[in-house]
C-alpha atoms as a printed R data frame, in Angstrom:
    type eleno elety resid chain resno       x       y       z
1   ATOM     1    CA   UNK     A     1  12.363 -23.953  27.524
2   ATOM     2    CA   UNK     A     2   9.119 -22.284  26.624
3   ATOM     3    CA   UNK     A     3   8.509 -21.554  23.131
4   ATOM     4    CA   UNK     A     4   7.281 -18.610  21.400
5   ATOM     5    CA   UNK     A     5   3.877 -19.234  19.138
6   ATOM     6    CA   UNK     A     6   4.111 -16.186  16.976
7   ATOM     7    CA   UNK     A     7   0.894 -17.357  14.630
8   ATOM     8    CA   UNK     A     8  -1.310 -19.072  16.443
9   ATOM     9    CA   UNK     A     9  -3.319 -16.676  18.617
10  ATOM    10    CA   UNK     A    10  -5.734 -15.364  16.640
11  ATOM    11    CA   UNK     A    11  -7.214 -11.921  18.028
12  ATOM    12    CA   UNK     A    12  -8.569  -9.776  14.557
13  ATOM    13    CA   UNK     A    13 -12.566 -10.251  14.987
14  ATOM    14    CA   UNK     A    14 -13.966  -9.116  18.462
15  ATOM    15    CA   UNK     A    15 -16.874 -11.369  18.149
16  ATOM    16    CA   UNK     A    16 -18.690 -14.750  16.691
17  ATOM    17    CA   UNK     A    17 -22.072 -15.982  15.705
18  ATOM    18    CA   UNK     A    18 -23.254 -18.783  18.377
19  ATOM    19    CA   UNK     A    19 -23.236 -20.974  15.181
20  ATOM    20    CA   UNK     A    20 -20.044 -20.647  14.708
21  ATOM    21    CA   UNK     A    21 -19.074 -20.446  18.850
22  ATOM    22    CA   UNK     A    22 -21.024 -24.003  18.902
23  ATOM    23    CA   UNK     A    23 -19.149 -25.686  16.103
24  ATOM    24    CA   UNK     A    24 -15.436 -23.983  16.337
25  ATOM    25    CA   UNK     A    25 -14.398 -22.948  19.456
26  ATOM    26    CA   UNK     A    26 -13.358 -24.767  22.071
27  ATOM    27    CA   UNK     A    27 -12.557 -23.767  25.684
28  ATOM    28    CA   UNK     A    28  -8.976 -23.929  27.583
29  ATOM    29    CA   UNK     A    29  -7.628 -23.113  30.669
30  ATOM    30    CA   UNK     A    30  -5.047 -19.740  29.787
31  ATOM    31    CA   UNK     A    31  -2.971 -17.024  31.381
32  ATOM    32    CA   UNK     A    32  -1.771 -14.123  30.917
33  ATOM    33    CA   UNK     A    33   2.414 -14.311  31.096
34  ATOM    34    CA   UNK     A    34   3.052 -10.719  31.983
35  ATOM    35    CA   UNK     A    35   6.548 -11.929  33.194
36  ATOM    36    CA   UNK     A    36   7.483 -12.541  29.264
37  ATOM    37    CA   UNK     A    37   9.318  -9.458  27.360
38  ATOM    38    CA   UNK     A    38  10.218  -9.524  23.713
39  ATOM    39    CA   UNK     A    39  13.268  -8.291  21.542
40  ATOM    40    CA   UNK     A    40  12.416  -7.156  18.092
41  ATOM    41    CA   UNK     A    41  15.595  -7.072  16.091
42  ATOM    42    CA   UNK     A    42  17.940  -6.047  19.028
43  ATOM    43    CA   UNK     A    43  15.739  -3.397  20.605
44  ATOM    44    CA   UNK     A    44  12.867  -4.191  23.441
45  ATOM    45    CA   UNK     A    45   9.799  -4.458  22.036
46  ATOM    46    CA   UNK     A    46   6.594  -3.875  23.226
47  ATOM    47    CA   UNK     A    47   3.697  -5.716  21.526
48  ATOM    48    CA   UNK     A    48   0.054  -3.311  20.916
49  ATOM    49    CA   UNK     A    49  -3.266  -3.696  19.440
50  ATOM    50    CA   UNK     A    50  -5.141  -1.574  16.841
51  ATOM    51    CA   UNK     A    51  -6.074   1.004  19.496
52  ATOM    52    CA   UNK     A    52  -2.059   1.228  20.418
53  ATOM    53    CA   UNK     A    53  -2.818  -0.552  23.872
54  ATOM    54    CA   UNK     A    54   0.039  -3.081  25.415
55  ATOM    55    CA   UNK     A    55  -0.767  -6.985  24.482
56  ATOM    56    CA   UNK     A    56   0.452  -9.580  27.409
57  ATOM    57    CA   UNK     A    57   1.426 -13.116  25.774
58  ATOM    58    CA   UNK     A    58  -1.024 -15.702  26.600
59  ATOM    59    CA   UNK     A    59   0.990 -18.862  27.972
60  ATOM    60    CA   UNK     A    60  -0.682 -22.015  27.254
61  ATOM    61    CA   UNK     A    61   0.341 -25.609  27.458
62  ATOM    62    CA   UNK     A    62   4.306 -24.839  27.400
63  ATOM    63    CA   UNK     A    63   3.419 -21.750  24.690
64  ATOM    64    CA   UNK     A    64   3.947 -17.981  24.852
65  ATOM    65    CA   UNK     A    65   0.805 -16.709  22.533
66  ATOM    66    CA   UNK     A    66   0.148 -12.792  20.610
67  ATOM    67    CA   UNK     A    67  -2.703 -11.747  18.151
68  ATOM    68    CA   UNK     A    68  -1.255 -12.544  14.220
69  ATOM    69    CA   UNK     A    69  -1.749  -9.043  13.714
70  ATOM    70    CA   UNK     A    70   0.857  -7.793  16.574
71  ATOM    71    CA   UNK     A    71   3.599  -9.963  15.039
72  ATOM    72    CA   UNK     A    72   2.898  -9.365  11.127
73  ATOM    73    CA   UNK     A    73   2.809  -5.400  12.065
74  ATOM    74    CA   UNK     A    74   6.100  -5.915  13.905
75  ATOM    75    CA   UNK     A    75   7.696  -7.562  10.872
76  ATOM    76    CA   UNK     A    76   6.220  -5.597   8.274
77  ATOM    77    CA   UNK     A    77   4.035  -7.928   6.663
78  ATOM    78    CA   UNK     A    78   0.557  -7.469   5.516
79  ATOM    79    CA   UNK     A    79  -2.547  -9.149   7.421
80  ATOM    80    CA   UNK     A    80  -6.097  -9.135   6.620
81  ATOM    81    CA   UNK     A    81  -9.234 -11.121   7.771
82  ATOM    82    CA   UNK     A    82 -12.042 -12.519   5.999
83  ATOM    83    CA   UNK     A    83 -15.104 -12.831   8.320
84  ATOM    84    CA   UNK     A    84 -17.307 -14.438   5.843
85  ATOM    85    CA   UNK     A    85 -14.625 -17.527   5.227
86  ATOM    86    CA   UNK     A    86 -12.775 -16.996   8.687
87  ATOM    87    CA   UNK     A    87  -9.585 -17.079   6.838
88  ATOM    88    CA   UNK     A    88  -6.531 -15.493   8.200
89  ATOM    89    CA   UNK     A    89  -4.420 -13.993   5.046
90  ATOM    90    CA   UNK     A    90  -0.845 -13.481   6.283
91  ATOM    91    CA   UNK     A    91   1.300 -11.413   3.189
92  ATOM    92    CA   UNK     A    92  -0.267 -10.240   0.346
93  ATOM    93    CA   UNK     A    93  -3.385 -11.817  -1.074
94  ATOM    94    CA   UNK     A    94  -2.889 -13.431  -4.599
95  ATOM    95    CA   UNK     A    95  -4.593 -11.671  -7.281
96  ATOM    96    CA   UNK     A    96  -5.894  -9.113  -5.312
97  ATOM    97    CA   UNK     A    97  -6.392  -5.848  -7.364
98  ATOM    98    CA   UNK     A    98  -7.305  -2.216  -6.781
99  ATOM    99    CA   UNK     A    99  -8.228   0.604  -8.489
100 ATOM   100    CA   UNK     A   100  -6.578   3.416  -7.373
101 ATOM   101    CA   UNK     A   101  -9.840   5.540  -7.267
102 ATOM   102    CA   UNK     A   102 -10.784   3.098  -4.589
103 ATOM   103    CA   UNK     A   103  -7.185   2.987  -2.613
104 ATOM   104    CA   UNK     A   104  -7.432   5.230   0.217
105 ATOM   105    CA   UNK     A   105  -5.993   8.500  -1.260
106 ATOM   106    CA   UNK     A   106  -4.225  12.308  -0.420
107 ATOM   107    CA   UNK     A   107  -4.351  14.779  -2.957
108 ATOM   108    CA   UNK     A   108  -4.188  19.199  -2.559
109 ATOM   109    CA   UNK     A   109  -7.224  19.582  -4.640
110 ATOM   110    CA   UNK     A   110  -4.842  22.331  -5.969
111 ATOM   111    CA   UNK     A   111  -2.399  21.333  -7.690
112 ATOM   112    CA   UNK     A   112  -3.403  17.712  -8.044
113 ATOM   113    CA   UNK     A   113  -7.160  17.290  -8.549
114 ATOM   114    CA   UNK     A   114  -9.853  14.898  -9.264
115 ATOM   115    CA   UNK     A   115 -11.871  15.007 -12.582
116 ATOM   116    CA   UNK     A   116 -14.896  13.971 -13.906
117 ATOM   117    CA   UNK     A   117 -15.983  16.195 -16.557
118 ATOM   118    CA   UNK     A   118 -15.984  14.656 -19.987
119 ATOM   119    CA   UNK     A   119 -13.774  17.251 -21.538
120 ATOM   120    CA   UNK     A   120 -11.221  16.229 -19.122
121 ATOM   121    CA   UNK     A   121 -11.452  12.593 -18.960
122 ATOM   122    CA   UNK     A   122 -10.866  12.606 -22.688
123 ATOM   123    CA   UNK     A   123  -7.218  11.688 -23.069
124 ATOM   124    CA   UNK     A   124  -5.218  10.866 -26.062
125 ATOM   125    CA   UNK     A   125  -8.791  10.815 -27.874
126 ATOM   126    CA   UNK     A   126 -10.143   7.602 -25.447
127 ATOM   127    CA   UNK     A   127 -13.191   8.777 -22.796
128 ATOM   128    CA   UNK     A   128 -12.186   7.897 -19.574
129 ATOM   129    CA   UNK     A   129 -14.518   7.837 -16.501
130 ATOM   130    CA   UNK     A   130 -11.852   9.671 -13.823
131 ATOM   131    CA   UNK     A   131  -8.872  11.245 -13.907
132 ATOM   132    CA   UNK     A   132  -6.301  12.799 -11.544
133 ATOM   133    CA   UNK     A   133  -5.431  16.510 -13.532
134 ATOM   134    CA   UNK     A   134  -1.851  17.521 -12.536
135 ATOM   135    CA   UNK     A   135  -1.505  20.745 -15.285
136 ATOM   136    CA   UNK     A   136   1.822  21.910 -13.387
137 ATOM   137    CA   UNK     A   137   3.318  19.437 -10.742
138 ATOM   138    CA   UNK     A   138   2.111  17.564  -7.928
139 ATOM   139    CA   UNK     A   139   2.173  15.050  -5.411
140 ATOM   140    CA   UNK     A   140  -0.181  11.836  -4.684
141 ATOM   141    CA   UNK     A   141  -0.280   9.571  -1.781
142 ATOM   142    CA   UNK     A   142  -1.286   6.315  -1.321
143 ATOM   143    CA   UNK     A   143  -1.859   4.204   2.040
144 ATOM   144    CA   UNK     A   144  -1.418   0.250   1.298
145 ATOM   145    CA   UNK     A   145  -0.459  -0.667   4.221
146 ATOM   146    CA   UNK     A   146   2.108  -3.416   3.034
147 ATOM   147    CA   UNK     A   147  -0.750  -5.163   0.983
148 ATOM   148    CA   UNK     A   148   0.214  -5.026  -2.718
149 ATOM   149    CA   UNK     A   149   3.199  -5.545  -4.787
150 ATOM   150    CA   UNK     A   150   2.808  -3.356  -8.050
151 ATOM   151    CA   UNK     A   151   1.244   0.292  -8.843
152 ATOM   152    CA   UNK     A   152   0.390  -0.221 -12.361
153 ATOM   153    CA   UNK     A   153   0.082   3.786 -13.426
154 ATOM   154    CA   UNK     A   154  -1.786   4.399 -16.397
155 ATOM   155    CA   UNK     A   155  -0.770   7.843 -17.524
156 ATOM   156    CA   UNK     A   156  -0.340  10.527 -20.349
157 ATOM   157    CA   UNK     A   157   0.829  13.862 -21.277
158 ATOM   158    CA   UNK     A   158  -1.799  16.229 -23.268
159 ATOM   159    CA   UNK     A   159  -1.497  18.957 -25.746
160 ATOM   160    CA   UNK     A   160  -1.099  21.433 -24.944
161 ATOM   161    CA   UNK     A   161   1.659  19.779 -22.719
162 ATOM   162    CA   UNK     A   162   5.474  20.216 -24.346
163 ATOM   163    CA   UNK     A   163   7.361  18.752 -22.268
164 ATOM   164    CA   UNK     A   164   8.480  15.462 -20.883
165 ATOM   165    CA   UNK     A   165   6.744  14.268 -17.402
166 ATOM   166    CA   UNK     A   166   9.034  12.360 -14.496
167 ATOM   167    CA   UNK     A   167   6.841  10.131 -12.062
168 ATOM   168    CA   UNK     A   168   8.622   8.917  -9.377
169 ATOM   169    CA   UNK     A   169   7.985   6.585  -6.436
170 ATOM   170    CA   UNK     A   170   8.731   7.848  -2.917
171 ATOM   171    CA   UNK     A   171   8.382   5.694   0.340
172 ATOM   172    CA   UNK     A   172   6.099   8.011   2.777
173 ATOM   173    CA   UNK     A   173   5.517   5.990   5.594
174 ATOM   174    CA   UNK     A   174   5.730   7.219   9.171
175 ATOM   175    CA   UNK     A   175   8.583   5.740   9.747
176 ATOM   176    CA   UNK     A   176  11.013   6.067   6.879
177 ATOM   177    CA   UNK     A   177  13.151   8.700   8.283
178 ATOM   178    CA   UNK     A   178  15.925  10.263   6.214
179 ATOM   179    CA   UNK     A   179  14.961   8.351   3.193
180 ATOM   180    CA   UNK     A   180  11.749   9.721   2.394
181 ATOM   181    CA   UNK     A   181  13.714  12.060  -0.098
182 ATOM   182    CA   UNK     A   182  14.905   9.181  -1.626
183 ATOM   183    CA   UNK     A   183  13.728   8.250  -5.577
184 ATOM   184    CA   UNK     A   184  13.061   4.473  -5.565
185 ATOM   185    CA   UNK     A   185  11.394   4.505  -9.303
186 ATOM   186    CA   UNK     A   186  10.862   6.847 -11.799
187 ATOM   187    CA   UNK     A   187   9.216   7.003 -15.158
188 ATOM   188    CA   UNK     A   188   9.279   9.411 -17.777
189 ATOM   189    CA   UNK     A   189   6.429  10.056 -20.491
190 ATOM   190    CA   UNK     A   190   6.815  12.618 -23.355
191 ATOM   191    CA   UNK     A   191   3.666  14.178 -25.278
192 ATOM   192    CA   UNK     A   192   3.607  12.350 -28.156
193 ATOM   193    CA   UNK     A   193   3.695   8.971 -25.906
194 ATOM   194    CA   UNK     A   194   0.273   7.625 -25.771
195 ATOM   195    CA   UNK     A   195  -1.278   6.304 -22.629
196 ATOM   196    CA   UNK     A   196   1.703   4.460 -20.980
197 ATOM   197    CA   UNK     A   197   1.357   1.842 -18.422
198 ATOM   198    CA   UNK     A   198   4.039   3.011 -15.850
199 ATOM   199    CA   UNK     A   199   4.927  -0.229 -13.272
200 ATOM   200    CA   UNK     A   200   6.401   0.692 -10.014
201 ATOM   201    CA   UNK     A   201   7.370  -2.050  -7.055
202 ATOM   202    CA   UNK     A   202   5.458  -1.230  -4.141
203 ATOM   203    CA   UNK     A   203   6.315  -4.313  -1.983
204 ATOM   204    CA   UNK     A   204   6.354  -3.775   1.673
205 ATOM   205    CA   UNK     A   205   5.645  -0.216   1.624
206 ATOM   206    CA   UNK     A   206   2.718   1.226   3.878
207 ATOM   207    CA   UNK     A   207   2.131   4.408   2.083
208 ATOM   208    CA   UNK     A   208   3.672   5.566  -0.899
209 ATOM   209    CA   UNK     A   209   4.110   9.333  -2.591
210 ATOM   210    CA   UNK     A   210   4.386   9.964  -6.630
211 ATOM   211    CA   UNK     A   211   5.381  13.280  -7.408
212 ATOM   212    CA   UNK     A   212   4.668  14.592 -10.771
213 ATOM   213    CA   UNK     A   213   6.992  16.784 -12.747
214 ATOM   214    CA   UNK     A   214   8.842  17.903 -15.468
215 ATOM   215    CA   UNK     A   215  12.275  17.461 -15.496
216 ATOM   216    CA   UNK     A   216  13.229  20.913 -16.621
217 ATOM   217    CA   UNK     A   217  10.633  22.569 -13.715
218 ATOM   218    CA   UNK     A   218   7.919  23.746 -16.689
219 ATOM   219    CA   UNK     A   219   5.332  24.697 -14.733
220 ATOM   220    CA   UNK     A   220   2.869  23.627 -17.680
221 ATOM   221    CA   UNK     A   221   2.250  19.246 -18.043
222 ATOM   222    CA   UNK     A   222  -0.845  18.893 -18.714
223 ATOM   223    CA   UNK     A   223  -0.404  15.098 -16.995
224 ATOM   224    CA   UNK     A   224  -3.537  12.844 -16.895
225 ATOM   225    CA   UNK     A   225  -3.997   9.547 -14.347
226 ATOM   226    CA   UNK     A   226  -6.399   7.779 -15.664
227 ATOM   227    CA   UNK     A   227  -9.315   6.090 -14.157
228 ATOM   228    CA   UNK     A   228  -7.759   2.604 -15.728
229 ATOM   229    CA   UNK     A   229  -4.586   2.267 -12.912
230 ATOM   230    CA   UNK     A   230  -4.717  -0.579 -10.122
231 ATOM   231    CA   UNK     A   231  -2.579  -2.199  -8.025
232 ATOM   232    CA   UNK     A   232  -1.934  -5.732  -7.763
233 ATOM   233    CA   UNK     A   233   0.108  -8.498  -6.533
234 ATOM   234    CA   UNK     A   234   1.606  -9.858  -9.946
235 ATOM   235    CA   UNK     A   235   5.525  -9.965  -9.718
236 ATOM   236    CA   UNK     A   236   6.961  -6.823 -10.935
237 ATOM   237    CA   UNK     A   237   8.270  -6.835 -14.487
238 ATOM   238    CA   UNK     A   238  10.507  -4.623 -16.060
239 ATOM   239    CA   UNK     A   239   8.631  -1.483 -18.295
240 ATOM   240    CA   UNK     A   240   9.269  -0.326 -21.583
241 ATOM   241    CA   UNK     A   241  11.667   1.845 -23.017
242 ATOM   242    CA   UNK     A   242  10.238   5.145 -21.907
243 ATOM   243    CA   UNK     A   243  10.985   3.657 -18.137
244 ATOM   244    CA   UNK     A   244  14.063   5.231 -16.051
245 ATOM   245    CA   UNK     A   245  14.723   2.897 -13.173
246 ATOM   246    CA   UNK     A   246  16.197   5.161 -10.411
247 ATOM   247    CA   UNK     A   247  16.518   2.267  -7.855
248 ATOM   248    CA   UNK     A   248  14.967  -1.339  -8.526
């Protein structure tokens, strides 16, 4: 019975130095076995590449062979490569971290918007560098592409903000369906709460949405995200008391 290599086929870079040609790769005799199909969870399933073009197993010495990044995108895990150590990471790396100024980001520049001016960035009487300004609601997304575990918001209400602010964790991937309406976290922050480190569980999830409102629809927050909020791969842990879990 032929067997199914699901990791060992390695197709991410398109190209090698002749140093490293010389030293690690080695030639074999291949073929492409376009007679193979594949069932993903009950359904047919048709392995593709980055450009969304159909991938043929290789068969090789009793083996069926596909690219790591085919089968990790198939079963929702993250995969990255690292050309300058040729190492293959397969689920998220450990103590990766990322600012969220530097996470690939969607904003309406309207309701939502980017700051740098000083009068701004000055929140709860610290100068921050970068903020997102959200004065009456709004909604950010975030592409991670299955890559981190935590979204550890930094985040404040300012005067002349009265009310209480709800931040809450939506899954906005392209294929969530009928769930995107669906709270998985949310947080609440009132104005005389200083800067509050809000911890959401983003495992698994290729793009996220938090929308950013008050609870009673006052158009007037006055929320600050500041420029100190990451994301990492630390195990979630459970927030303070200001937290409201909607779904864990």
């Amino acid at each position: 019975m032929m067997k199914i290599a699901l990791l060992a086929a390695v197709i991410i870079a398109s190209s090698f130095g002749s140093a490293y040609a010389a030293v690690n790769l080695e030639p074999i005799n291949a073929f492409f076995n376009r007679g193979v199909s594949f069932v993903l969870k009950g359904e047919l399933w048709q392995p593709r590449n980055e450009e969304g073009q159909p991938l043929t197993a290789i068969y090789y010495n009793g083996n069926n062979y596909l690219p790591v990044r085919a089968i990790a995108e198939a079963l929702k895990i993250a995969v990255d490569y690292d050309g300058d150590t040729q190492t293959i990471y397969i689920g998220e790396k450990l103590g990766a971290k990322l600012p969220i100024f530097a996470a690939p980001m969607e904003i309406d520049n309207i309701y939502v918007t980017r700051s740098k001016d000083r009068k701004e960035t000055l929140v709860k009487e610290k100068q921050y560098s970068e903020v997102l300004k959200i004065d009456q609601y709004g909604d950010i997304y975030f592409t991670l592409d299955r890559k981190y575990k935590r979204l550890v918001l930094n985040a404040a209400v300012i005067s002349p903000g009265e009310e209480k602010v709800e931040f809450s964790l939506y899954n906005a991937g392209d294929m969530v369906g009928n769930t995107a309406d669906t709270v998985l976290e949310k947080h609440v922050i009132s104005p005389e709460d200083d800067v509050e480190q809000l911890i959401f569980n983003v495992e698994g999830l290729e793009k996220i949405k938090i929308h950013v409102q008050s609870p009673n629809l006052n158009p007037y927050i006055y929320a600050r995200i500041v420029d100190t909020s990451y994301f990492d791969n630390e195990a979630s842990a459970a927030n303070d008391s200001s937290t409201d879990t909607i779904i864990k």
